[in-house]
C-alpha positions as CSV (number, residue, x, y, z in Angstrom):
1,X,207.8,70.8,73.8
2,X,210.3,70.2,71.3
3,X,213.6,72.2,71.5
4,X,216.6,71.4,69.1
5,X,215.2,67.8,68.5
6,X,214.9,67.3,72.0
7,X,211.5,66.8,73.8
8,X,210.9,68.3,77.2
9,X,207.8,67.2,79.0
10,X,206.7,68.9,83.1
11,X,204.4,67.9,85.4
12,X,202.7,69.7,87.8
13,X,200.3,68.8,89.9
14,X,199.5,70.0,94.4
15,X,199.5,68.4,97.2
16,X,195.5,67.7,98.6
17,X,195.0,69.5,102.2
18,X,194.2,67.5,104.4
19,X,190.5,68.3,105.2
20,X,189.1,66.8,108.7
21,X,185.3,66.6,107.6
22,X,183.8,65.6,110.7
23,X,184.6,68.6,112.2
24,X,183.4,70.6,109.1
25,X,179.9,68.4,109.8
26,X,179.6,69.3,113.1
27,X,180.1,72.9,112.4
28,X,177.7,73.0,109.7
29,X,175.2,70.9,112.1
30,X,175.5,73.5,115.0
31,X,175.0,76.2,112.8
32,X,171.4,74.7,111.0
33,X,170.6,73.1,115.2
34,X,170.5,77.1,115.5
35,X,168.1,78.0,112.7
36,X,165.4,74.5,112.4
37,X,164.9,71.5,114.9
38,X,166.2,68.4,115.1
39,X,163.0,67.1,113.5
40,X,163.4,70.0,110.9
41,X,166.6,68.8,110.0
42,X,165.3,65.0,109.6
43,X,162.3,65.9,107.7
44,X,163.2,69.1,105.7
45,X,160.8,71.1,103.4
46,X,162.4,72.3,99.9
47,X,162.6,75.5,101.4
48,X,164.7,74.2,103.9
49,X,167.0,71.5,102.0
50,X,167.5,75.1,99.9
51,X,168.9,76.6,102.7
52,X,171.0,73.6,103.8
53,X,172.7,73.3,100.7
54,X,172.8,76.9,100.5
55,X,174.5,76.6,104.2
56,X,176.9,73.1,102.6
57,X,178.1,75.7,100.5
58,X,177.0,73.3,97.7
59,X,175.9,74.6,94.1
60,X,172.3,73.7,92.6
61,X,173.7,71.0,90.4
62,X,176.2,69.7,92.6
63,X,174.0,66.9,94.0
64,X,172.2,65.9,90.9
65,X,169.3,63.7,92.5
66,X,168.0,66.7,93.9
67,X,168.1,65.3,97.5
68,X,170.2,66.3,100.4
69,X,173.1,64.4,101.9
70,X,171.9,63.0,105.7
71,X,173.2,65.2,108.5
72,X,173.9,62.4,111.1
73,X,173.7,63.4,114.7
């Protein structure tokens, strides 16, 4: 922005949260333990790699390969 032959510039920008994800994954594993089996959960239909993304919170192109991230015990 240029006021009276002057330039101002700002920058904004936030702080990340900090985010503990293991316990987010071990959340999100309890909760699909109570829906499908632990072989379920290794071997998932599409129906059911639906509802674990669905569960993720993720959107349908968010993971582009089309597969689901491992859930690791």
């Amino acid at each position: 922005m240029l006021v009276h032959k002057k330039r101002y510039e700002a920058a904004f920008y936030q702080l990340p949260t900090q985010i503990d994800t293991l316990e987010m994954q071990n959340a999100l594993r309890a909760k699909l333990l109570e829906k499908y089996s632990e072989e379920q959960l290794e071997n998932p239909t599409e129906e059911q790699q639906a509802d674990i993304k669905y569960e993720a919170g993720e959107t349908p192109d968010s993971n582009r390969d089309g597969g689901v991230d491992q859930i690791v015990p």
